[in-house]
N, C-alpha and C positions, 0 to 999 in steps of 0.2 A: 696461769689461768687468765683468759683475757674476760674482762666486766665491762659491759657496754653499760652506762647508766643512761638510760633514754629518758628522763624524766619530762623533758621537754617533748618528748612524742608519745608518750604510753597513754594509751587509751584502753579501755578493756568495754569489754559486749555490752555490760551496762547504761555504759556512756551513750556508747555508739546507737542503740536501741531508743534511748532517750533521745536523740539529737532527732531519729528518723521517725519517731511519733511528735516531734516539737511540729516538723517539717509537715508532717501530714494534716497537721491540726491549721498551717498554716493554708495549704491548700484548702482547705474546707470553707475559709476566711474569704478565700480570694474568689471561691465559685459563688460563695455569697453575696460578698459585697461588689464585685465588678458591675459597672455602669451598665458596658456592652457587651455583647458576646464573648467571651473570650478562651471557649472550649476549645482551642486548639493550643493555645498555650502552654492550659491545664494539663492538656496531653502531652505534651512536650515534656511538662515537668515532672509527668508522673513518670514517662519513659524513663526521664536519668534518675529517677528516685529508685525504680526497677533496677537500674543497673549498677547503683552504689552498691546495691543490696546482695546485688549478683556476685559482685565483684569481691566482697569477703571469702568466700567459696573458693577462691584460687589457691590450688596448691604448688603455683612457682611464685615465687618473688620476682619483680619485674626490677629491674637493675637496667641504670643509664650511666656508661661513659663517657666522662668528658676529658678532653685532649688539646692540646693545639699540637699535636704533634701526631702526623693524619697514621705517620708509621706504628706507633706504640698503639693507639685505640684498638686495630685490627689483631695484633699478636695479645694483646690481654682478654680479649674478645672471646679470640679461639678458646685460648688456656680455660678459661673460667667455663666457658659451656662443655669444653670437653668432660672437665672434672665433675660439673654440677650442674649437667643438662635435665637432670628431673625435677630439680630444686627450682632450679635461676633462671628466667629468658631473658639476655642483654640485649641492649642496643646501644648506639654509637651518638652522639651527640656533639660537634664539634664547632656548632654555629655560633652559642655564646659569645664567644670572641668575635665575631666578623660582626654582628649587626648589635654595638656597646648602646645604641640608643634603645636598641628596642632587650636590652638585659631582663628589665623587670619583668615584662610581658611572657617572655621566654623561661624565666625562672619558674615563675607564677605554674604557667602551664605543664613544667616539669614534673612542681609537687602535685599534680594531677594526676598524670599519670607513670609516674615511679614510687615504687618502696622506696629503694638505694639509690643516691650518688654514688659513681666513685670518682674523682677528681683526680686526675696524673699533675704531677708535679716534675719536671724533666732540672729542676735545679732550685735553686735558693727561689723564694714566692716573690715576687711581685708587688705590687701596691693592688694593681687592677684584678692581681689571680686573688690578693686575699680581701678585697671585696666582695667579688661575684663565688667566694666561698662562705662569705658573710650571709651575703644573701641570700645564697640558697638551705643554709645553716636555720635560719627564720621561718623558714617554710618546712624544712624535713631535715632527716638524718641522712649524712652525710660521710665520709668515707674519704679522705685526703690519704694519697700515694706517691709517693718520693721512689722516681725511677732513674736507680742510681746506676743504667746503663750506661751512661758517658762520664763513668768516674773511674777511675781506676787504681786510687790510694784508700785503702779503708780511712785511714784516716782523714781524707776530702770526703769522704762519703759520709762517714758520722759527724765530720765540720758542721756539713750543708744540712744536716738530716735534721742536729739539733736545734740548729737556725729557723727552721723551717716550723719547726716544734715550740720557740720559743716565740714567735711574731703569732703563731693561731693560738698560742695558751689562753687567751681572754675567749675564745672564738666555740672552740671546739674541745670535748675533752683530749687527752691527749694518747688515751690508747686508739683512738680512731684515727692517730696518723700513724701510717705503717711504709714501711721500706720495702720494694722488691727491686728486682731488675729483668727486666726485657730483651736483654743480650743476648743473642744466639751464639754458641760459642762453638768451636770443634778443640777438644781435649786429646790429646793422646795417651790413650794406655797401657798399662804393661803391667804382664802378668806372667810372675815368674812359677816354670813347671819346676826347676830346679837351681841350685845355683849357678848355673852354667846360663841352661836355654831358658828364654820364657818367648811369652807372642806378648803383639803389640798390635792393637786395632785404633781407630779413631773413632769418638764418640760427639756426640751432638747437644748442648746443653741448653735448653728452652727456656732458659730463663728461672728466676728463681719466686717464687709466687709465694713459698712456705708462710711466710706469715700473715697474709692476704686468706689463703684460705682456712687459718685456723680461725682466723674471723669469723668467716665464714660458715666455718664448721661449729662454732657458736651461737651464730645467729639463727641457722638453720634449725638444728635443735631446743634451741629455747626462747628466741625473738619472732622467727618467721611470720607466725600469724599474725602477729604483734604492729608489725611493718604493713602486713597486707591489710589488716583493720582501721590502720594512722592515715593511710591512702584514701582509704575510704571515707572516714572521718572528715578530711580534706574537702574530699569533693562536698560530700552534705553537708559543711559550713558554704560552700560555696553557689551550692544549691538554695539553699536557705537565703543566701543573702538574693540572690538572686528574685527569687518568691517575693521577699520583705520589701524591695524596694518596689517591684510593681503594684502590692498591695498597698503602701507607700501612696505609689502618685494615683492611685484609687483616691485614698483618702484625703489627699491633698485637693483634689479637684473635689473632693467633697468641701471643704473646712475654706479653703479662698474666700468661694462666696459666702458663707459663712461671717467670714472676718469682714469682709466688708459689706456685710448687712447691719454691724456692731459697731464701725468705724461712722456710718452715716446717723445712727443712732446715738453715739456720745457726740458727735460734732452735734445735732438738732437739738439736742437736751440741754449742751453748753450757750450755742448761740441763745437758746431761751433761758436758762439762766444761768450767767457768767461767774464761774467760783475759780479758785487758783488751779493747778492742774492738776496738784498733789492731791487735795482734795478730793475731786474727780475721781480719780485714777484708782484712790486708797479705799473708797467708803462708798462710791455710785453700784448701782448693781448691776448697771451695764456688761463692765469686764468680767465679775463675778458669774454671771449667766453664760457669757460667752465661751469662759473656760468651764464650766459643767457642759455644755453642748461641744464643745469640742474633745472633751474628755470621751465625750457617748459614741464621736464617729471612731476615735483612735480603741474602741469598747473598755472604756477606762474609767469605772464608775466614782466619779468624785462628789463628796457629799457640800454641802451649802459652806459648811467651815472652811472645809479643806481648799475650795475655788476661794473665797474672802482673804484667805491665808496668801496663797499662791498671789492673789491679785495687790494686796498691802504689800508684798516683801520684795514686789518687780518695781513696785512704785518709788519704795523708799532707795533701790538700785537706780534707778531713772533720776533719782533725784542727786545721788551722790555720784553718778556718772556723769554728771552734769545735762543731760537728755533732754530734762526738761526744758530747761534754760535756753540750750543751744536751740533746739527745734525751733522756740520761739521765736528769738532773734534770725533764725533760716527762712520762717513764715515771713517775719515783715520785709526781708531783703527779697524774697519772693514774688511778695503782692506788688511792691514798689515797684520790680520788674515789670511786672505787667500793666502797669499803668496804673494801678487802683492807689489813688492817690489819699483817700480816706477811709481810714481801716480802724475801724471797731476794735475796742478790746475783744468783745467777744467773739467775734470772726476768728481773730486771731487763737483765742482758747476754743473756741470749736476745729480748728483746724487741728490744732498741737494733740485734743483730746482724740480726735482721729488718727491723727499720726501715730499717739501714744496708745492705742487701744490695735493699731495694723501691728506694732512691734512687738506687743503682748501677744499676740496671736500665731505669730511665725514663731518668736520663741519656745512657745508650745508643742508646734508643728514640728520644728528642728530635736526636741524632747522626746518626742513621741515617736520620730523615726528611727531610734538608737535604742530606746529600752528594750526592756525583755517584758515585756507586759503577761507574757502565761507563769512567769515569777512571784505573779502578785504582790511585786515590790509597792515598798511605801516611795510616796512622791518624793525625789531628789530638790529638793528645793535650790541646794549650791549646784547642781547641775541645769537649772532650770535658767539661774543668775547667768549662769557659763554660757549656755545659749543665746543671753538675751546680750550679753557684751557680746557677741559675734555678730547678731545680726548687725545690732548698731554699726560692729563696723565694718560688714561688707557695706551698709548703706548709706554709707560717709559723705558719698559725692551726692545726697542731693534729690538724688533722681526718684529715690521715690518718695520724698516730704511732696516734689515738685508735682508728681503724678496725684498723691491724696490732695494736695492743693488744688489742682485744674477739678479735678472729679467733686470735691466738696462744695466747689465756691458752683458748681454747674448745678449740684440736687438742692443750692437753697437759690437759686437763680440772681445768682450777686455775678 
């Protein structure tokens, strides 16, 4: 009895109904909230939404070969459609290998549009064949073939078979690696009429597929749908992200300006009256106000506590990051550059407070581009921390203390 455990692919109609009303609800978002026109996009998107949808309906599984060996893809080709042309439509895919830079791109796009791999294997695996079997492992189910046509010892043949079985055992399970062979053979036979005469013809052997299609003959009767709905599934997460990140720099171009409406407002409230930064930072209501209004464009309804919260526990991070401290010490080496030879503490705490209230804002921004907001999740606070250590350190070199610097020292005319 062969047991495909697809745990890592099984989706069932429930899922899949949920993902394609998440999808819809997103659309709805994006006709909403878009700045500009953007009705043609919508259409765009509703098209492939149409056709995820379409696309469960199919009653062949769409099955892709991969080879480096241009002779074997075409003879397993035939075999397979001969046997299971109402089932299976194949096709041939043997590019993998020629363009190794562009792998991912080309995997990526597989799990789009394939149920099955099936992967030929012509000897012992590779390092680079049990990579790009790795990889496409991550994306879909997958199917590894050991084509034991250029063997000719059973025992070189179950050598190589179990080799090949023991390097994927972390990979893949291990009834999904199967044996055939692709050999075209001519046998001669004889067949005795009596003990004396018998005839002798010659016969032609196409290779041997037997255990390849009791796979088959498996999957067909009890996975198939299974496969055709995982595909689908595929594309609507892919759909979705797609959606989410235009909805995304919607809102981003909303929340920017935004953030620095709040950046010129704790620098003008610090220049006028000068406190440490933690201070600022933990207890001003500047930041507090700033993360409820950006909570409202992200539709993320946060109450007065929950912003206070959020805004004391980035503080008390900025402070054990050392953020505060450095920014500081970054300001004065900054002003000195440019010639401002007499620099106020409070310049200095107005700047850092703008600095420290742009890094609160993006960490926000980067928080809100990754949840699941129709989850009605409670706020990640350690994911929020996680963000706000990123930003810092894409912002390492500078550039943009330098930029809130130039732009701050210009709205108080210093």
């Amino acid at each position: 009895k062969i047991v495909i455990n697809d745990s890592l692919m099984f989706v069932n109609r429930k899922d899949f109904n949920k993902k394609i009303n998440s999808i819809k609800r997103l659309l709805e978002m994006l006709s909403l909230e878009s700045l500009n026109d953007v009705s043609l996009l919508i259409e765009n998107f509703k098209d492939r939404l149409a056709t995820i949808e379409k696309s469960t309906l199919n009653t062949k599984l769409s099955l892709t070969i991969i080879s480096q060996n241009k002779v074997t893809s075409p003879l397993l080709f035939n075999a397979i459609n001969q046997k299971f042309s109402q089932h299976i439509i194949s096709s041939i895919d043997g590019e993998i290998f020629n363009y190794a830079e562009e792998n991912d791109y080309k995997i990526k796009k597989l799990s789009f549009e394939s149920d099955l791999v099936l992967f030929i294997l012509h000897g012992d695996i590779t390092e680079s064949e049990k990579q790009i079997i790795s990889k496409i492992n991550n994306n879909q189910r997958i199917l590894v073939l050991f084509n034991d046509a250029d063997y000719n010892l059973i025992e070189e043949k179950n050598l190589v078979f179990n080799s090949i079985k023991d390097k994927l055992k972390e990979i893949i399970p291990q009834e999904l690696i199967i044996s055939i062979s692709t050999m075209t053979q001519k046998v001669k036979v004889k067949k005795y009429i009596d003990e004396i005469n018998y005839e002798e013809w010659e016969e032609v052997t196409k290779g041997n597929y037997d255990n390849l299609y009791a796979t088959f003959d498996h999957i067909i009767s009890q996975t198939k749908e299974n496969f055709i709905l995982a595909t689908a599934y595929r594309n609507s997460i892919e759909l979705e992200k797609n959606i989410r990140q235009q909805l995304n720099n919607i809102r981003k171009e909303k929340a920017l300006p935004l953030i620095e409406k709040y950046q010129i407002i704790a620098a003008t409230a610090t220049f006028a009256n000068p406190v440490s930064s933690l201070d600022l930072l933990a207890t001003a209501a500047i930041n507090t106000q700033m993360i409820i209004d950006l909570g409202a464009i992200y539709q993320q309804s946060l109450s007065l506590n929950q912003s206070k919260e959020i805004s004391i526990e980035l503080a008390k991070l900025m402070v054990k990051l050392g953020i505060v401290e450095i920014s500081s010490q970054a300001i004065t080496t900054i002003l000195k550059t440019n010639a401002i030879t007499f620099i106020a503490g409070g310049i200095i705490q107005g700047i850092s407070a703008a600095y420290l209230t742009r890094l609160c804002g993006l960490s926000l921004i980067a928080y809100y581009e990754i949840v699941d907001l129709n989850n009605n999740q409670k706020i990640n606070l350690n994911l929020i921390k996680e963000k706000l250590q990123l930003v810092f350190q894409q912002n390492k070199d500078n550039n943009l203390l330098k930029k809130i610097c130039a732009e701050t020292l210009q709205f108080q005319n210093i």
